[in-house]
C-alpha positions in Angstrom: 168.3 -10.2 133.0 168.2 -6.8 131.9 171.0 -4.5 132.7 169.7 -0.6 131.4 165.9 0.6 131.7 165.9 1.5 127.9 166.1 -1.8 127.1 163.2 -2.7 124.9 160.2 -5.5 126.0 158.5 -5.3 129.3 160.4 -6.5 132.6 158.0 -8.2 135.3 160.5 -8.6 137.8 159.4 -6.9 140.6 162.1 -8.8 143.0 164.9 -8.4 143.5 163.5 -4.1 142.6 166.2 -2.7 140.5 165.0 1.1 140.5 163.2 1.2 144.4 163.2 5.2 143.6 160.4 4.6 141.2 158.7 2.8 143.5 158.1 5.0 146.4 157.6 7.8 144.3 154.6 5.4 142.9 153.9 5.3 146.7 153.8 8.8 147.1 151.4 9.6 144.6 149.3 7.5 145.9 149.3 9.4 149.4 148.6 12.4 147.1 145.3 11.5 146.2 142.8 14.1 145.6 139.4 14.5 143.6 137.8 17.8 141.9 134.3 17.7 144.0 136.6 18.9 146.8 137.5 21.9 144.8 134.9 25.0 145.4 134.1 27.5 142.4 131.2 29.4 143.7 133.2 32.4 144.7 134.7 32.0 141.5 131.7 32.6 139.4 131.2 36.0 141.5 134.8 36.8 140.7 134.4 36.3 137.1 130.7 38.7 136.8 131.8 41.7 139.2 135.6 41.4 140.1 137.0 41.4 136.6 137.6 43.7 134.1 137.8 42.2 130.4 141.6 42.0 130.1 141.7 39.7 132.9 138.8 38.0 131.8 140.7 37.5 128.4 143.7 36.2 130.5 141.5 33.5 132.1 139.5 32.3 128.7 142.9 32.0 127.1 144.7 30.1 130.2 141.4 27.8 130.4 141.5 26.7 127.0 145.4 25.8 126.9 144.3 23.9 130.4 141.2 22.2 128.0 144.2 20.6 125.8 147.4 20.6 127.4 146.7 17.9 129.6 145.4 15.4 127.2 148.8 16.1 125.1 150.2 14.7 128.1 148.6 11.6 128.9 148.8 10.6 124.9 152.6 10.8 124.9 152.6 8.4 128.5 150.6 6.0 126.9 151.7 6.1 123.5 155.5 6.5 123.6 157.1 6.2 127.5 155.0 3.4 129.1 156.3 1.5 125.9 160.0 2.1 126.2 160.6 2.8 130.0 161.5 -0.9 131.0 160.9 -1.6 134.7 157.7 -2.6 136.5 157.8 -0.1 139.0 158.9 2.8 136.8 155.5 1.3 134.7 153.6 1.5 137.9 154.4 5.3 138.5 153.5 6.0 135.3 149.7 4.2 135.1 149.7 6.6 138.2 150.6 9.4 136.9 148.2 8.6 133.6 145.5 8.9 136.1 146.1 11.6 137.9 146.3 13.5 134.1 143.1 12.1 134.1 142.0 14.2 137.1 143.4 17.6 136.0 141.4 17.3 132.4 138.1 16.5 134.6 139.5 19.5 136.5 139.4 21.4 133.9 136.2 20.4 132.1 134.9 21.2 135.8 136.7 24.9 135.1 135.6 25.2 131.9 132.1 24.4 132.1 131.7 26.6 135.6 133.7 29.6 133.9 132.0 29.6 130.4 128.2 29.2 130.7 128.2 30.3 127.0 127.8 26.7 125.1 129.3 28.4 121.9 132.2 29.9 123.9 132.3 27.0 125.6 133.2 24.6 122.4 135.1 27.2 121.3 137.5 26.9 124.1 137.7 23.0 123.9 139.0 23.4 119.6 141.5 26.0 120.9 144.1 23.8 119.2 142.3 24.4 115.4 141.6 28.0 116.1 143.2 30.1 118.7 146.9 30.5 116.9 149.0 30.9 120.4 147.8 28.0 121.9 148.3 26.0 118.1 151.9 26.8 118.0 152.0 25.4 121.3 150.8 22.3 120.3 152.6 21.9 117.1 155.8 22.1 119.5 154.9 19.3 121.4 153.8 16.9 118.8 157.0 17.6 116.9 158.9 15.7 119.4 156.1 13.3 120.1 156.0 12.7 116.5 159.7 11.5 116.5 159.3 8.5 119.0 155.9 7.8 118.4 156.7 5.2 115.2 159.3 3.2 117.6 158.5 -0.1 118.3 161.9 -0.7 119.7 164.7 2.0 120.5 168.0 -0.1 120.0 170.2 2.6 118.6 171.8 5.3 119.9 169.6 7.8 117.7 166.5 5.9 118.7 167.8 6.5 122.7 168.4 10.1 122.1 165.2 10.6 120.4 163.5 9.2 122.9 165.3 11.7 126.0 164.6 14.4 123.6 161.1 13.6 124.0 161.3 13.0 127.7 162.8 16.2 128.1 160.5 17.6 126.2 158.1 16.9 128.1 159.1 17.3 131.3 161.1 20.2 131.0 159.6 22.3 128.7 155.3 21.2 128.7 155.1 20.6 132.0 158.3 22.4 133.5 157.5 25.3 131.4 154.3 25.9 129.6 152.6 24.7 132.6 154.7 26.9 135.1 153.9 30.1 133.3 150.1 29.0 133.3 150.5 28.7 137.0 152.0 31.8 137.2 149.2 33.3 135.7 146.8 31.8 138.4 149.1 32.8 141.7 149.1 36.3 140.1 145.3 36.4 140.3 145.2 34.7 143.4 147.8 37.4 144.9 144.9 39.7 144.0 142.4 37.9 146.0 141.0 36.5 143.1 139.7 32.8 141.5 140.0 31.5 144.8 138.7 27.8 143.4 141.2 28.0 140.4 144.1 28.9 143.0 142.9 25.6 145.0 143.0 23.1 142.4 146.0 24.2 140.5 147.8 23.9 144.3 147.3 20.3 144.0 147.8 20.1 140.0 151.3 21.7 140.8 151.8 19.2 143.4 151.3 16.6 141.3 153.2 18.3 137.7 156.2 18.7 140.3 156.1 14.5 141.0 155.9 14.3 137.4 158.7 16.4 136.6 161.0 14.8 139.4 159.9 11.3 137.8 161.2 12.3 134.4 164.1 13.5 135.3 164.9 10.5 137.8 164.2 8.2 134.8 167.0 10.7 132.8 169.7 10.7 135.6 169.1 7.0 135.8 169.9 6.5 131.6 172.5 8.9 132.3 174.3 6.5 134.8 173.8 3.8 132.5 174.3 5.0 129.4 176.6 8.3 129.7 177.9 8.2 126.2 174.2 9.8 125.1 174.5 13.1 127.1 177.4 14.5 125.3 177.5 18.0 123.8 175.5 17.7 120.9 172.5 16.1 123.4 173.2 19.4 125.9 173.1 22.0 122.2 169.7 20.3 121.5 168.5 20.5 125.1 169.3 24.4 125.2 167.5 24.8 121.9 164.3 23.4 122.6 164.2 24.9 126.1 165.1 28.5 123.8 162.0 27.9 121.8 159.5 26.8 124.0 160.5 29.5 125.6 159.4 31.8 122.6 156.4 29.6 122.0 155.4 30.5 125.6 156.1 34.2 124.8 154.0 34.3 121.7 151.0 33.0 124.2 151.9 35.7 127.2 151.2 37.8 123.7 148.0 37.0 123.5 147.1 36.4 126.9 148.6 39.9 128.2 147.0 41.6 125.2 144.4 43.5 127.0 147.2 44.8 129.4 147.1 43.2 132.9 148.4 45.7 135.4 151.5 44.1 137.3 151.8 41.4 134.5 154.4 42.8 131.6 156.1 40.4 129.0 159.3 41.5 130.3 158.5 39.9 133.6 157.2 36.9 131.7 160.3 36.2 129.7 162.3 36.7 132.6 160.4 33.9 134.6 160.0 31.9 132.2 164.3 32.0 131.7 164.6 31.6 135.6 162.4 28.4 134.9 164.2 27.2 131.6 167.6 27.4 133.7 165.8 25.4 136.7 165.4 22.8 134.5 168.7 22.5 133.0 169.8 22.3 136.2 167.4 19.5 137.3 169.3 17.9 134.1 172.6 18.2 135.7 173.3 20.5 132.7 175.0 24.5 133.3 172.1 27.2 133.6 171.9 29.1 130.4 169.8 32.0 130.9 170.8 33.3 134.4 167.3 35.2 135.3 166.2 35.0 138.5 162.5 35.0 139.1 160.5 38.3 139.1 157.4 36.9 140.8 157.1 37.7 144.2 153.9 36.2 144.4 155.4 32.5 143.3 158.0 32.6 146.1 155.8 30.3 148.1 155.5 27.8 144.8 159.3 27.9 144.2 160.4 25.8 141.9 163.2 24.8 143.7 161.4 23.7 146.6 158.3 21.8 145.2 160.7 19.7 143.1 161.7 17.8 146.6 158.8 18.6 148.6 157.8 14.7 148.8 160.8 14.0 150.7 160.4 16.4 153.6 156.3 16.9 153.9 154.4 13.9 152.3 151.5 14.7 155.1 150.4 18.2 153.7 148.0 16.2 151.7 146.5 13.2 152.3 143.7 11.2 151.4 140.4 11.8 153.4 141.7 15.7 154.7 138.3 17.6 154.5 138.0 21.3 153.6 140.4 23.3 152.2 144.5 22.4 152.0 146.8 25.8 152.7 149.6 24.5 149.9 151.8 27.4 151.5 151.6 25.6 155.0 153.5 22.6 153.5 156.9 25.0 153.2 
């Protein structure tokens, strides 16, 4: 019988249900279902012709093609390194869930790509940003650093091995999608706060929706090691934490850099950093760590996509979205 969830080989025991959390967050995914075909872009392609001017335009090119990548980055680490070493059937079931619903936001985004950049040339251009736009490379490079360390494992047994393998689930939970995907967000409300990409704003509602499940399932798979395994969250776990949460932070800032280049009035990379602190802290919160930064958030216009209130919005308002809802789904109604 296995006593700790990072024990290695692959439980079947469904009954008696060790981790039942897992489970009904499995379950509520499942209630979350959406597709892309109910996602309209023809105001979009208006938007893009007459309503922008060419720093915005840059702005959406760039955010499109880290959208092209980031998600695949994602799914490769799930199958490659946690589905191996997260021991419990129904913790395996949210996952293969959650595997598919990545699925969903990269056929989102070829959708995106291929509505937004007519251009074929442009168009592959955006796909390779990982060989050739720099900003978006770096970001990359970060993640597969830590996806790098895990991914030889066969078996974590040691206490390295077990902190390697958090470091990599907080990687990606805190700072991919808890962080590089929260200031891509941000980027989309802003436009949307101008009236604008009204078929981007849609989609990434329910793409937040669904990054907000993931991050709540990572970090209920961390508080649950923590429980069983406290000796691995000491102080030198919490100084490695803060670092990599400092740098992606940087990493982020280097692609608001480029992104902002053209200067997008009510966008400045003061702003950016500062929201992108107030998020870092968030995080290190929702890993029962002390807040580091203390920034508040400087968006107005993401006050309705809080992070504090999506991370528990399953709990109070699973029926904002369920399957079979026709037509368009206000994401604000649900607070």
């Amino acid at each position: 019988m296995h006593t700790h969830l990072l024990d290695p080989g692959f439980d079947l025991t469904l009954r008696p249900m060790r981790y039942p959390k897992f489970y009904d967050m499995y379950r509520d995914a499942i209630r979350n279902t959406w597709t892309v075909e109910e996602v309209d872009f023809s105001l979009d392609v208006n938007d893009l012709k007459h309503k922008l001017g060419r720093a915005e335009r840059h702005l959406v090119e760039r955010l499109v093609a880290f959208f092209a990548t980031g998600d695949s980055i994602v799914a490769n680490n799930l199958v490659l390194n946690l589905y191996q070493h997260i021991n419990a059937p129904e913790a395996r079931m949210y996952l293969s869930r959650q595997l598919y619903e990545e699925a969903l936001h990269v056929q989102f985004y070829l959708t995106l790509l291929d509505t937004y950049l007519p251009d074929p040339v442009a168009r592959a251009k955006a796909f390779a940003a990982v060989e050739n736009i720099p900003s978006i490379r770096a970001k990359a490079e970060f993640c597969f650093r830590w996806i790098d360390s895990v991914q030889e494992l066969k078996r974590i047994e040691t206490r390295e091995q077990r902190r390697q393998f958090l470091l990599n689930l907080v990687c990606f939970a805190a700072c991919i999608e808890g962080l590089f995907f929260f200031a891509a967000f941000a980027y989309v409300y802003y436009l949307r706060s101008r009236g604008l990409l009204h078929g981007l704003a849609a989609g990434t509602n329910w793409v937040f929706r669904d990054e907000s499940g993931h991050m709540a399932f990572a970090f209920e798979v961390i508080s649950t090691i923590r429980k069983e395994e406290p000796g691995l969250f000491d102080a030198a776990f919490e100084d490695d934490v803060v670092l990599m949460l400092n740098e992606a932070v940087d990493c982020e800032m280097r692609f608001a850099e480029d992104v902002l280049s053209g200067g997008v009035a009510g966008l400045s990379l003061k702003d950016m950093r500062q929201y992108l602190e107030y998020c870092a802290d968030q995080r290190l919160g929702q890993l029962g760590l002390p807040k580091h930064f203390g920034a508040s958030n400087p968006f107005g216009f993401m006050d309705l996509q809080d992070v504090q209130e999506v991370t528990n919005f399953f709990e109070r308002r699973v029926s904002a979205y369920q399957v079979g809802v026709q037509g368009e789904v206000a994401f604000d109604a649900a607070f």
